[in-house]
C-alpha positions in Angstrom: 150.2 90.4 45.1 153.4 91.4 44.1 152.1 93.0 40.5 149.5 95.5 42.9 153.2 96.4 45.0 155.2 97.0 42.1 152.4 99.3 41.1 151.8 100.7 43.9 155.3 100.6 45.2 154.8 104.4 46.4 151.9 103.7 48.7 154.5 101.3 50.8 157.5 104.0 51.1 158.3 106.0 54.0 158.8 109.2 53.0 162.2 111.4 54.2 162.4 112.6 57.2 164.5 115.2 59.0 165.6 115.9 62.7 166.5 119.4 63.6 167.4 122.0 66.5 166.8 125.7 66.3 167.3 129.0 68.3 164.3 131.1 68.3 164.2 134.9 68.9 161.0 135.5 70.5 158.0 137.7 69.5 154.9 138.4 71.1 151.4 138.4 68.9 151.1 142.4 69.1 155.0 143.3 68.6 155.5 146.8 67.1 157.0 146.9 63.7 160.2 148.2 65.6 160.0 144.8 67.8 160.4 143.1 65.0 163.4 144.6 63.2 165.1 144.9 66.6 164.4 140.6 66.7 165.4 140.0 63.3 168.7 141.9 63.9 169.3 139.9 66.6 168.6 136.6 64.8 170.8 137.9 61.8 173.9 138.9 64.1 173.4 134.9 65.3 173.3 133.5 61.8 176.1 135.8 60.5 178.4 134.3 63.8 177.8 130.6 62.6 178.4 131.2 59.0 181.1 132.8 59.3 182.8 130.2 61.6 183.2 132.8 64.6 180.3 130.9 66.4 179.5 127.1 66.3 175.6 126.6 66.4 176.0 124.5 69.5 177.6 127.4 71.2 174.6 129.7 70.3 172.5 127.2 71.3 173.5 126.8 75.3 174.0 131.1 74.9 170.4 130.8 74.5 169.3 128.5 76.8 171.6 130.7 79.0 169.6 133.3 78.3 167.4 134.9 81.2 165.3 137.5 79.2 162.7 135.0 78.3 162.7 136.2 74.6 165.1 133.5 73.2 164.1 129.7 73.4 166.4 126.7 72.1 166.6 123.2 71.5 166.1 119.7 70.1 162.9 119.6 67.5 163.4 115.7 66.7 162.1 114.1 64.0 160.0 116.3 61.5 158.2 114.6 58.8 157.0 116.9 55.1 153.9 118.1 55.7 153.4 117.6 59.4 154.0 121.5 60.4 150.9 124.3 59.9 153.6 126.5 59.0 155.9 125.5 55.4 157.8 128.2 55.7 159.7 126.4 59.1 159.2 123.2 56.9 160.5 124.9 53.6 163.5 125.8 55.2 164.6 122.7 57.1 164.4 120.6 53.8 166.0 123.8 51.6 169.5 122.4 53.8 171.4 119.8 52.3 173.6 118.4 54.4 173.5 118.1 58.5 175.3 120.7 60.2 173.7 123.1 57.6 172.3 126.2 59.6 169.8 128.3 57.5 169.1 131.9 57.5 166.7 133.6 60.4 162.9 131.8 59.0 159.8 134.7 59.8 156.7 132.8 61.6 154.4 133.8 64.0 156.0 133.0 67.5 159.4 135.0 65.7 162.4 134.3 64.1 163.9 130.8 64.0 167.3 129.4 63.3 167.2 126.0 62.0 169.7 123.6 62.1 169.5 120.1 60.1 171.0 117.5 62.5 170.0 114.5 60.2 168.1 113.0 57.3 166.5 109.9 57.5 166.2 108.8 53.9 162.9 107.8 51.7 162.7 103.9 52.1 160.3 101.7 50.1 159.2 98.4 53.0 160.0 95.5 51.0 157.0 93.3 49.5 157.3 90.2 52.4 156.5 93.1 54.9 153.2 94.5 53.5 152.0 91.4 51.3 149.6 90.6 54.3 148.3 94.4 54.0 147.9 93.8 50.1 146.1 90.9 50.4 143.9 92.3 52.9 143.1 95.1 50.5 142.4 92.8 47.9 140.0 90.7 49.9 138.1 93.5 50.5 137.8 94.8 46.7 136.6 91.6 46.0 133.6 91.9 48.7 132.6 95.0 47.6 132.7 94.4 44.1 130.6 91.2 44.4 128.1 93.1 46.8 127.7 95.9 44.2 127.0 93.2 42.0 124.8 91.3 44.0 123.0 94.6 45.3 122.5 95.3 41.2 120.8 92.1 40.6 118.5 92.6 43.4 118.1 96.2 42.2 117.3 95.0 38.8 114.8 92.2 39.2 113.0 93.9 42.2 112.8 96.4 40.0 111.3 94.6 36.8 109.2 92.1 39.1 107.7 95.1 41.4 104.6 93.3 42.6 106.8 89.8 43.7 110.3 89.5 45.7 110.4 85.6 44.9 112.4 86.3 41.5 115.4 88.2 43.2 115.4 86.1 46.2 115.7 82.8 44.1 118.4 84.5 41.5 120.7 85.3 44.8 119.8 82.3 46.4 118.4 84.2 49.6 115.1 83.7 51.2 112.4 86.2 51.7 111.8 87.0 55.4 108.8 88.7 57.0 108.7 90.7 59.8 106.6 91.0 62.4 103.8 93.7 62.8 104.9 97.5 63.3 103.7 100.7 62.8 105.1 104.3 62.0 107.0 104.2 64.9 108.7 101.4 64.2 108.8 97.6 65.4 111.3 94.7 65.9 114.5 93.7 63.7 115.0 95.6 60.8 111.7 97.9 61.5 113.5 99.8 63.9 115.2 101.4 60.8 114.0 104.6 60.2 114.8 104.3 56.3 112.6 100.7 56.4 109.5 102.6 58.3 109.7 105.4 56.1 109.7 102.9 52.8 106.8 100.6 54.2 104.7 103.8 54.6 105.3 105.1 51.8 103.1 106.3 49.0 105.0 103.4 46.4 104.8 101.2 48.6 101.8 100.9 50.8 99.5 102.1 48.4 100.5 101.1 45.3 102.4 97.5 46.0 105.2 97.6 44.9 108.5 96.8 45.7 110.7 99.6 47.7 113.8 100.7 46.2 116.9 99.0 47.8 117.6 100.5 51.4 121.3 100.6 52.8 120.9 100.5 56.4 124.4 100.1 57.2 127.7 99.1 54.8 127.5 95.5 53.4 123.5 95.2 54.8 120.8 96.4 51.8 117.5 95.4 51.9 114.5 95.2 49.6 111.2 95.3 50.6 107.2 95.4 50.2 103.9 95.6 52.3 102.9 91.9 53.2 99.8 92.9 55.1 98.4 96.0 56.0 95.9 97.3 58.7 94.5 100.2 58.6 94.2 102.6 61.7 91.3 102.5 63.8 90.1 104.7 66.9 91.1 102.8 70.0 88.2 102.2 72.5 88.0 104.1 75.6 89.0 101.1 77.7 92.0 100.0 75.6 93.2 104.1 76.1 91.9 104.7 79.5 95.6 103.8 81.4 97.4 106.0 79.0 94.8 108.9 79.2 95.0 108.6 83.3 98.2 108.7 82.7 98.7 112.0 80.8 96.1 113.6 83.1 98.3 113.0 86.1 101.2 114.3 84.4 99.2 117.4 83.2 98.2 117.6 86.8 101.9 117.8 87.8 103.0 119.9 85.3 100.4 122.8 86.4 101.0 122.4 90.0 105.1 122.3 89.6 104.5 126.0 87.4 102.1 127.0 90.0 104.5 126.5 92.8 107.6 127.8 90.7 105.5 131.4 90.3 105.3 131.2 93.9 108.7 130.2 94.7 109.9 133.6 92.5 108.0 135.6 94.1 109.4 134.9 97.2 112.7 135.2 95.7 111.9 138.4 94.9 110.9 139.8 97.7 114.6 138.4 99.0 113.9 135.2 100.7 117.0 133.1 100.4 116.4 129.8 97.8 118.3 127.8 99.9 115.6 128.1 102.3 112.9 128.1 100.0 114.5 124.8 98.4 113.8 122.8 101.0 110.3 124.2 101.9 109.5 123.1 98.1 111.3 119.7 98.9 113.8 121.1 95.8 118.0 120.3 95.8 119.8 123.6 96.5 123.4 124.1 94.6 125.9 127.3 94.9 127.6 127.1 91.6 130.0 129.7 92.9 131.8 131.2 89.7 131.7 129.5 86.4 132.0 129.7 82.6 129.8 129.3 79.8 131.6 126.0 79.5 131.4 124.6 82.9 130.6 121.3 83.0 129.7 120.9 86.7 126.4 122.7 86.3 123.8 121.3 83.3 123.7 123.3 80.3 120.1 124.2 80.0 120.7 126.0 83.8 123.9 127.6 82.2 122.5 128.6 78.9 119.7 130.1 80.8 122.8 131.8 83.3 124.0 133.7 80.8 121.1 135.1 79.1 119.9 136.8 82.2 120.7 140.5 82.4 123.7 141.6 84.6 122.1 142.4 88.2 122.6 145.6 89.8 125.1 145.8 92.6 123.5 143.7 95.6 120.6 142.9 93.4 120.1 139.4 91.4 118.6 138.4 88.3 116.2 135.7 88.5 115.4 133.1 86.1 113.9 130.1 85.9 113.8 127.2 83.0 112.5 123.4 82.1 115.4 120.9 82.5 115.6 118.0 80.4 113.6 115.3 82.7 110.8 117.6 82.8 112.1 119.2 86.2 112.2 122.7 86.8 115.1 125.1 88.1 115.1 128.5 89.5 118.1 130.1 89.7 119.9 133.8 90.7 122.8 135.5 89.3 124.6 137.8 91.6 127.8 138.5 90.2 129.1 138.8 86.9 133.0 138.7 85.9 133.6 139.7 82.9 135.6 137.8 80.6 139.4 138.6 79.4 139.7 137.8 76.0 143.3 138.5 75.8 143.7 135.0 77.4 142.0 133.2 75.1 144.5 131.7 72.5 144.4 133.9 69.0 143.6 130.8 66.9 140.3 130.3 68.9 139.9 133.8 68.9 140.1 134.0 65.3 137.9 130.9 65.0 134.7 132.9 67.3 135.0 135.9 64.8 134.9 133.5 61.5 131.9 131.8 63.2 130.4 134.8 64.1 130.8 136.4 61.1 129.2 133.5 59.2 126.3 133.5 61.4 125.6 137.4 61.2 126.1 137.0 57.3 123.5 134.0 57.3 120.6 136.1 59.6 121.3 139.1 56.8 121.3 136.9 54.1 117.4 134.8 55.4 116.3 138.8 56.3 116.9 140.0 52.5 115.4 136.4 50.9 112.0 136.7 53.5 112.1 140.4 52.4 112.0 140.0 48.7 109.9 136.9 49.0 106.9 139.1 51.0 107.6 141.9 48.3 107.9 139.4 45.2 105.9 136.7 43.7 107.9 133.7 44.0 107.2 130.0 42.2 109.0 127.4 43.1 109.4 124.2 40.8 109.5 121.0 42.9 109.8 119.0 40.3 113.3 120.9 39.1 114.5 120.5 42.3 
């Protein structure tokens, strides 16, 4: 243990840290290039007062907070780790000072113009060994498992693979026995057969067909498998009486389904012609809701009804638009927008903003991109090499 933390000795440090306060000079997002120099005076004027002794920081600092124009903020950052800001050039700055009291010169970022001041450095410290030699040991445990697993899982790869019509070889080398499972089809079974990597394997063309062993199957970490048709059954036509349940079954729900549409088509068109769905919800024996206003992220309304909200067009002034969609149980909504707001993207934070445009971007780029390869494809021959693939 202690050789791995003498080599490792800079995995178990804490790195430096540095606590700081600053005085920032205020810019908005869309400040004119005038804005700017005016606030960068201003931040200069402050720094050139400190430096030159006329000012102390701390003084500057309660001026600030003083300050009732709303374009200077001030205070206490704490503790501020390398690496833990989205800006380096605030970071840069702070650990550019060397000493605490050290006030650096007016730092450019987004929000404006900072003045930093260190207040003190917390020095790198390595944990001694007694501290983390429960860690290590930990660590080490776990090597060793999954270096004997990948050993173990290459031995049963190996002798399942040179014994591919017989599992008995592997199972006595690793000392495991060979289980069997119980009947299932495509859609799965019991135990491991609800994997969808083990149905997928047992029907396959390797496997069913031709006997042999599968290749090994990781179904989760620390649990591979190896396996190989048994038995098989082939499918055969069920007899009326053995389906005749499900088939009433389906029938009724087909039933259902035509009379729900049926009623739907009549329920719009009484919508239409301005009866109120409030009313017509309970003739219908249907649950009426008044969503009132909402976004396209509101979660008090189901998303199908919202996604279908906001791909109805805009309705006329005292008109509505009328829409109607399959919910996820199978029910069916009908629903009216009357009023439209439109949105105010000014309040939605520039990151996000930037974020949407990226997105959208990429998606407009990808639609372009499938456009010009289905193009050339009906234009071109095309042959495509599975084999190379």
């Amino acid at each position: 243990l202690k050789t791995v933390y003498n080599a490792q000795m800079d995995r178990y440090g804490r790195p430096e840290e540095r606590s700081a306060s600053h005085i920032l000079i205020k810019l908005s997002p869309d400040a004119t290039q005038e804005e700017v120099n005016q606030a960068e005076a201003q931040a200069q004027k402050i720094a050139d007062e400190i430096h030159s002794g006329s000012k102390s920081f701390d003084q500057a600092l309660e001026e600030a907070k003083a300050n009732t124009s709303g374009k200077l903020e001030s205070g206490d950052l704490g503790v501020i780790g390398k690496g833990l800001l989205d800006n380096p050039a605030f970071e840069n700055a702070l650990y550019a000072l060397e000493k605490a009291g050290d006030v650096s010169q007016p730092v450019r970022m987004p929000s404006g113009f900072h003045l930093i001041r260190l207040d003190q450095i917390a020095p790198a410290q390595i944990k001694p060994f007694e501290e983390v030699r429960e860690s290590i040991a930990k660590e080490l445990r776990q090597q060793q498992a999954e270096n004997r697993f990948y050993e173990i899982t290459q031995t049963l790869a190996n002798l399942s693979y040179e014994h591919p019509d017989n599992l008995e070889p592997a199972a006595k080398a690793l000392d495991v026995p060979v289980q069997d499972s119980d009947w299932f089809d495509r859609q799965g079974g019991e135990g491991i057969a609800k994997q969808p990597k083990v149905i997928d394997s047992a029907f396959s063309e390797d496997v069913l067909k031709r006997g042999i062993n599968s290749e090994p199957l990781e179904l989760e970490p620390g649990h591979v498998v190896v396996l190989r048709v048994k038995e098989h059954k082939e499918a055969t036509p069920r007899t009326l009486e053995e389906s005749r349940e499900e088939i009433v079954k389906i029938l009724r729900e087909q039933q259902a389904r035509e009379a729900l549409a049926k009623d739907i088509e009549i329920l719009k068109k009484r919508a239409i012609q301005g009866e109120h769905l409030q009313t017509l919800a309970r003739e219908f024996s249907g649950e009426f809701k008044d969503t009132g206003l909402v976004s396209r992220d509101a979660s008090s309304v189901d998303s199908t009804v919202l996604a279908t909200a906001f791909r109805l067009p805009q309705p006329e002034t005292g008109q509505v638009a009328l829409g109607s969609v399959t919910l996820a149980n199978g029910d069916q909504a009908v629903l009216e927008v009357f009023q439209v707001t439109p949105g105010q993207p000014d309040t939605v934070p520039e990151n996000e903003r930037k974020a949407l445009a990226q997105q959208l971007a990429y998606q407009t780029g990808s639609e372009q991109f499938d456009g010009l390869l289905n193009s050339v494809r009906a234009k071109t021959k095309v042959v495509t090499y599975n084999d190379r693939l």
